[in-house]
N, C-alpha and C positions, 0 to 999 in steps of 0.2 A: 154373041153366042153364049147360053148357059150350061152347065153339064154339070150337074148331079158327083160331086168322087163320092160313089158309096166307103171307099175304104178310109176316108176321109170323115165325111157325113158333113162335107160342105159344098157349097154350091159355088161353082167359080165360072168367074167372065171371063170371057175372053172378047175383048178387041183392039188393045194397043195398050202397049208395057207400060207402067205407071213408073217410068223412069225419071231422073232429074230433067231430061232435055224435057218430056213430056209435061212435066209441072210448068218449069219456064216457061212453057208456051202456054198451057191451061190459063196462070194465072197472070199471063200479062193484062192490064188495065189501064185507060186512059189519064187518067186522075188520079196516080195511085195515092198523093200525099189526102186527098179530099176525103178519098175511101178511109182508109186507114184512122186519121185524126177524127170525120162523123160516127167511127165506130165506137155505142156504149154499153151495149149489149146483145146477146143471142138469144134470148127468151129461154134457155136452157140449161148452158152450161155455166153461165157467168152468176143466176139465181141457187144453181147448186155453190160456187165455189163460196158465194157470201154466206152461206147459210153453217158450211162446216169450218172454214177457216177465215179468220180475223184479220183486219188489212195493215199493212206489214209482212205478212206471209209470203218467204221466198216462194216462189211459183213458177215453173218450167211449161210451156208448151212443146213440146217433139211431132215434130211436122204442124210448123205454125202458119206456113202456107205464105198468107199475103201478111199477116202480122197485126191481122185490126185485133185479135181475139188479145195479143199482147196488149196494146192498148188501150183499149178497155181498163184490162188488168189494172194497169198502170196509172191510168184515170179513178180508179178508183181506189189507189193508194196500196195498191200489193206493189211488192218487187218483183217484177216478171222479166223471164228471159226465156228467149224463143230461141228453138232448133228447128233448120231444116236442112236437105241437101241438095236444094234448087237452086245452082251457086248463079244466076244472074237474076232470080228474084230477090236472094240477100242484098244484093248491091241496090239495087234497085229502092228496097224496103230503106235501106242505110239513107242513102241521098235523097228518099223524101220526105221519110223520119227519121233524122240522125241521132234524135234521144231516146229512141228505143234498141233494147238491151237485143239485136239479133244476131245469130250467129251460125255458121257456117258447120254442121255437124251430122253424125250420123246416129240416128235415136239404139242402134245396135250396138253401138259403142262411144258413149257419150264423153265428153271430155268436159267431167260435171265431177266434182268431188263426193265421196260416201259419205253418205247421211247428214248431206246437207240442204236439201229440200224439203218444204212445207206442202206445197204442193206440186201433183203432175198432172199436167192435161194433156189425153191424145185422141183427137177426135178425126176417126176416121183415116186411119195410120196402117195399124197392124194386119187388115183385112190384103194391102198390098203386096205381101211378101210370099211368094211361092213355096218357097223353103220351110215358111210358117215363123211365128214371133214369140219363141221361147225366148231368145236372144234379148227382145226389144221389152220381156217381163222382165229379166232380167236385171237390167241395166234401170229398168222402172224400180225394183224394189233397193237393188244396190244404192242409187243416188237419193231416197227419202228416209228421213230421220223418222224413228220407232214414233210409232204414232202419227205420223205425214199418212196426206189423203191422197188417193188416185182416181180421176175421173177419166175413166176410157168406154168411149163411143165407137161404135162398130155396126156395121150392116149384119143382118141379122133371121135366120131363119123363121121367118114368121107362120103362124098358124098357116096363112095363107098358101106362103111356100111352102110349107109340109103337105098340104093338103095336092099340091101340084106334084113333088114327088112322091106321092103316094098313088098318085094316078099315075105316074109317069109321062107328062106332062113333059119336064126335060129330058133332054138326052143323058143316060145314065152309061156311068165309065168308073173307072181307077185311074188314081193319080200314076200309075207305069202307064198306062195307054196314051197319057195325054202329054207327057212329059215333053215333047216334041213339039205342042204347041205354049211353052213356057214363054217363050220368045215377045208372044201376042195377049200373057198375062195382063188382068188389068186386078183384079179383085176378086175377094170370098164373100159370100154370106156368112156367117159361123152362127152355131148354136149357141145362144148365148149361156145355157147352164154348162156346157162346155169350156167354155171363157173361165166363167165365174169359177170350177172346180181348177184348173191349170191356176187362176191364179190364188187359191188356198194355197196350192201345193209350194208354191212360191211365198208363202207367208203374210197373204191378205187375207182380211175378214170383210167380207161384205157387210155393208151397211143400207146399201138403197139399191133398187133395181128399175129404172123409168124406158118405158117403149115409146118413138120418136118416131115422128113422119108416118106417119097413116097414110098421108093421104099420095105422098110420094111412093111407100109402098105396093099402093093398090092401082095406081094410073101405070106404073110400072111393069105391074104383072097379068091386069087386065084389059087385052089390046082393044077389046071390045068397046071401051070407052074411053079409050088412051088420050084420045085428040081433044076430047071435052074435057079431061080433069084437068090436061095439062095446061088447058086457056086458063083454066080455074087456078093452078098450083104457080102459074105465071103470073098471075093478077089480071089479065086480059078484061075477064069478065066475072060476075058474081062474087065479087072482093068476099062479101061478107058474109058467102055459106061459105068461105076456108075453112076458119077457126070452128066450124059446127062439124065437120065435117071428117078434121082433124081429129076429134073427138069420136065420132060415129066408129073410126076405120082405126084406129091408134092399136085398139085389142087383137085386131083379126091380121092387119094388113100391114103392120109397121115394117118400116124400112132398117130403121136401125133401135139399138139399144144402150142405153148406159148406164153402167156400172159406177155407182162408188164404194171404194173400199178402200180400207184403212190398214196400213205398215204395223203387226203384231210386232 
């Protein structure tokens, strides 16, 4: 279920709490050591992180999940250290890469020294928290050294979905009416010049602004053609009008957005 919190101006899911036990189940994997070690890139976040910081760069992921995005890192010569608080994926990550730096922690209150980060990566993190992630800026700008980059990815109120609640397309409420179904939280969309303004005020300068996943976007919010994009988003069929595709819908339809900015 989607719902519109006008007093918000975010869009939030609802169908199963995006809690620790729920991650350890999300990201259990057959292979995890196979996974992890084949990971050397994400076509996205890993092409930004080379492009503004140099390798050696201490580098933090917060909610690093299964931990390939750490390794990569790592492969490619950053010092990276991962946080999550999905305490039987850590072990997990531990025993089938025991030379990557992960560790057991909460991105809202990190057990990370100030101003000792080069970089932060949170991809797909802050959009979880009901309460909202002033907390989780926070503790982003406390732990990076003046002049450290922050690459934060987020689901993202796209033309598309404006254009839905402007029809009223979702069901519209306030965050007091809904409060009751917190329980069943999963995620927000957020505005992303909402994002980006919160985090000035916290003492970032935007530097780049990139909209991700078109085409996850649009098979998402258009059930009309749900079933075909998603053979398509799957790889099933037509491998190779993705990337055409991705393109066509990236402006209108994007799923998510990311931010980088820089510690004034």
């Amino acid at each position: 279920m989607k719902v519109y919190l006008v007093d918000k101006k975010m869009l939030a899911y609802f169908k199963e709490q995006a809690s620790p036990l729920f991650w350890d189940a999300h990201w259990q994997i057959d292979d995890l050591k196979t996974y992890i070690s084949s990971f050397r890139s994400d076509g996205t976040v890993i092409p930004m992180v080379k492009k503004y910081l140099p390798t050696g760069s201490v580098i933090l992921e917060g909610g690093c999940g299964r931990g390939q995005l750490v390794h990569a890192l790592q492969y490619l010569g950053y010092k990276a250290i991962g946080v999550d608080n999905a305490p039987k994926t850590i072990l997990k990550i531990k025993e089938a890469v025991p030379d990557l730096d992960i560790r057991y922690g909460d991105v809202r209150k990190l057990n990370i020294e100030t101003d000792s980060l080069d970089g932060y990566i949170s991809i797909g993190v802050i959009e979880h928290f009901w309460e909202g992630y002033q907390s989780i800026l926070s503790e982003m700008y406390r732990s990076l050294k003046i002049g450290g980059i922050l690459f934060l990815s987020f689901p993202s109120l796209s033309p598309l979905r404006k254009f839905k609640i402007a029809c009223r397309i979702y069901q519209l409420s306030t965050s007091n009416l809904v409060n009751s179904q917190a329980s069943t939280f999963y995620q927000f969309a957020l505005d992303y010049r909402t994002v980006t303004n919160e985090c000035s005020n916290f003492g970032f300068k935007l530097i780049k602004i990139k909209h991700t996943n078109g085409l996850k976007g649009f098979k998402d919010e258009v059930a009309l053609f749900r079933n075909y994009f998603q053979d398509v988003f799957d790889g099933k069929k037509h491998k190779a009008l993705r990337p055409w595709l991705e393109i066509a819908l990236r402006n209108f339809a994007f799923h998510s957005t990311l931010l980088v900015l820089k510690k004034g």
